[in-house]
C-alpha positions in Angstrom: 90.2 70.6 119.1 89.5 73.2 116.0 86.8 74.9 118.1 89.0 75.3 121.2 91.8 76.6 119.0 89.1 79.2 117.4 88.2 80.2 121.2 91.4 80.7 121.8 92.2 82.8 118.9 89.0 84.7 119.7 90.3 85.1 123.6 93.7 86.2 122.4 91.7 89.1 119.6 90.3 90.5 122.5 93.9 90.8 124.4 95.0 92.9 121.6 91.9 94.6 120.3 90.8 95.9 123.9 93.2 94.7 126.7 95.9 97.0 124.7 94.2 100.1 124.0 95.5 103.0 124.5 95.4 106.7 122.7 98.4 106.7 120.8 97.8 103.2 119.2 94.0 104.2 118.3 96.0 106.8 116.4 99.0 105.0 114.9 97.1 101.5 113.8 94.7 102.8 111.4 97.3 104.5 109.7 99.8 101.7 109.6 97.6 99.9 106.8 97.4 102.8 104.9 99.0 102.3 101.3 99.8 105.5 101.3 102.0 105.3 104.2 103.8 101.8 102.9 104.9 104.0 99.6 107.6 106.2 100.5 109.0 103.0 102.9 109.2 100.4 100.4 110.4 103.7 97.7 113.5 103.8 100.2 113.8 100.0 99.7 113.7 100.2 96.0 116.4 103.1 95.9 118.8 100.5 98.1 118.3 97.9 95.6 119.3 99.5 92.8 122.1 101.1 94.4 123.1 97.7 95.2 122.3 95.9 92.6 122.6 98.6 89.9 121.6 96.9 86.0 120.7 93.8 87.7 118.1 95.7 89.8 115.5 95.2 87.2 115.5 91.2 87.6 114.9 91.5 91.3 112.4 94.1 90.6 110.7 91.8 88.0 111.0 88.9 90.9 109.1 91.7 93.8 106.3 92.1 91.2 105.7 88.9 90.6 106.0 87.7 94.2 103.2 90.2 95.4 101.0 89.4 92.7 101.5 85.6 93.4 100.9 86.4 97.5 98.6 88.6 96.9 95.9 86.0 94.7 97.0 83.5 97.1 96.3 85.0 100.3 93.0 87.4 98.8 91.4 85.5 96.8 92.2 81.5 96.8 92.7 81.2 100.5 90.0 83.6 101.7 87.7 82.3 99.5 88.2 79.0 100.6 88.1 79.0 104.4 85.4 82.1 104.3 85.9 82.9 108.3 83.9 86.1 109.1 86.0 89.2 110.3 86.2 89.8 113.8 84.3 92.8 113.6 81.5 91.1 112.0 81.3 88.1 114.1 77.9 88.1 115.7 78.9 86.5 118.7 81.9 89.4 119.5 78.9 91.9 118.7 79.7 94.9 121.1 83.5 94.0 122.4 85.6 94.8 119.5 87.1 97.9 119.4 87.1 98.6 115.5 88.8 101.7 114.4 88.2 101.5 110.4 85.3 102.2 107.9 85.2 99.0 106.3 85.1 95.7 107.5 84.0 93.5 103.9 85.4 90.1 103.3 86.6 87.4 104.9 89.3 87.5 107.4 91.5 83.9 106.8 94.2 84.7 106.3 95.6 88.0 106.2 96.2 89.3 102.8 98.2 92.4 104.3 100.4 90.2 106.3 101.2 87.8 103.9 102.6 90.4 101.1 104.2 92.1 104.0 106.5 89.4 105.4 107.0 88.3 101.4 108.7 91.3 101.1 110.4 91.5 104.1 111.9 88.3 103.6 112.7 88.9 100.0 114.4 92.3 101.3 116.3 90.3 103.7 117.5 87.7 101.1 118.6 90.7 98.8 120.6 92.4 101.7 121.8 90.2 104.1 125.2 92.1 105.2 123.0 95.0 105.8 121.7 94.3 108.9 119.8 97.3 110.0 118.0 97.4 106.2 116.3 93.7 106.8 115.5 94.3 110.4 113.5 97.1 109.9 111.7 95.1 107.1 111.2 92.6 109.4 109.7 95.5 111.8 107.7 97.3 109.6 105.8 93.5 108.4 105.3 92.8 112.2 103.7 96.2 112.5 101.4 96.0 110.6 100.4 92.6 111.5 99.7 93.8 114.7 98.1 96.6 113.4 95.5 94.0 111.6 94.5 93.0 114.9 94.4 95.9 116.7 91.8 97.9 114.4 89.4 94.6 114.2 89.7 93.1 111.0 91.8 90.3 111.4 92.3 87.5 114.4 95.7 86.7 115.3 96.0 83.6 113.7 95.0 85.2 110.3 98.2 87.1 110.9 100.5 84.3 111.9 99.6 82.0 109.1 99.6 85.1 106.9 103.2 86.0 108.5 104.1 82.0 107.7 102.6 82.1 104.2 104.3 85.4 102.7 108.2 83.8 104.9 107.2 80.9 101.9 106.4 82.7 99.4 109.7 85.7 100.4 111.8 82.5 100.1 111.0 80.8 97.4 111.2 84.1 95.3 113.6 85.6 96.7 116.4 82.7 96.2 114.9 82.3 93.0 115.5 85.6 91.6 118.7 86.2 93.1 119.8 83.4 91.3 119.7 85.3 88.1 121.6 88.5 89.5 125.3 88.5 88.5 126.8 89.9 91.9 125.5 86.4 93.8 126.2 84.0 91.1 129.9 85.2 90.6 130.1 85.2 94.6 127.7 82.4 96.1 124.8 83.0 97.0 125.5 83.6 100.8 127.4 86.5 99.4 130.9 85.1 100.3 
């Protein structure tokens, strides 16, 4: 059953990696896992919550940091580190068909470290502003993104980016409800906001 799955996940890689490639993705993927790029976005992000959330923007600031940092050692180092799946571009037996658009391809590939932080914070984002609807979607967006972007360049397979996904949706929730809990503006109204 586990090596069927692990064919399939291979099969489905090679879907993305080279059934969808194209120009202008070649172009836009690499860059979507840029930090550099994520900056300015998640900057915006920051400005919204502490418009909204003014003094008690610090404590949901204090909650983000310590989300990624939780995400971040559970997804790079515990996880990985446990499971030790080779990276699609380094699989010997894909050798030839993936179509890998980065420098690097070190590590190990289970699970995906970028989607997991990624999705944290998009879900935490969404938690924070859930009558703005357009700000959450394009969290939500922006995390699938750049899963897909994993894929595409070679470095991941797509379940390392679904159970990434799944992993940081936990870890968005259980901070996220968590910190809000200790921000005035939802304890005096509910937490829903009403």
């Amino acid at each position: 059953m586990l090596e069927q799955i692990l064919q399939f996940d291979k099969n489905f890689f090679l879907a993305i990696n080279n059934g969808l490639s194209s120009p202008f993705l070649d172009f836009l993927c690499p860059i979507l896992r840029k930090q550099e790029v994520w900056y300015p976005f998640y900057a915006t992000f920051i400005y919204f919550l502490i418009k909204e959330y003014k003094k008690d923007s610090w404590k949901i600031l204090l909650g983000i940091g310590l989300m990624i940092l939780a995400s971040d050692q559970f997804s790079a180092n515990l996880i990985k580190n446990t499971f030790q799946r080779i990276r699609p571009c380094n699989e010997p037996s894909l050798s030839g068909m993936v179509h890998h658009l980065i420098s690097s391809c070190n590590g190990y590939s289970f699970i995906s470290a970028h989607a997991t932080n990624h999705f944290a914070l998009a879900i935490f984002f969404s938690l924070c502003f859930k009558t703005k609807k357009w700000l959450w979607v394009t969290t939500i967006l922006w995390a699938l993104s750049i899963a897909f972007s994993q894929v595409y360049v070679g470095v991941h397979y797509p379940i390392d980016v679904i159970v990434g996904a799944l992993v940081g949706i936990l870890f968005g929730l259980a901070f996220g409800k968590y910190t809000l809990k200790f921000v005035a503006k939802h304890t005096e109204r509910g937490f829903d906001g009403k």
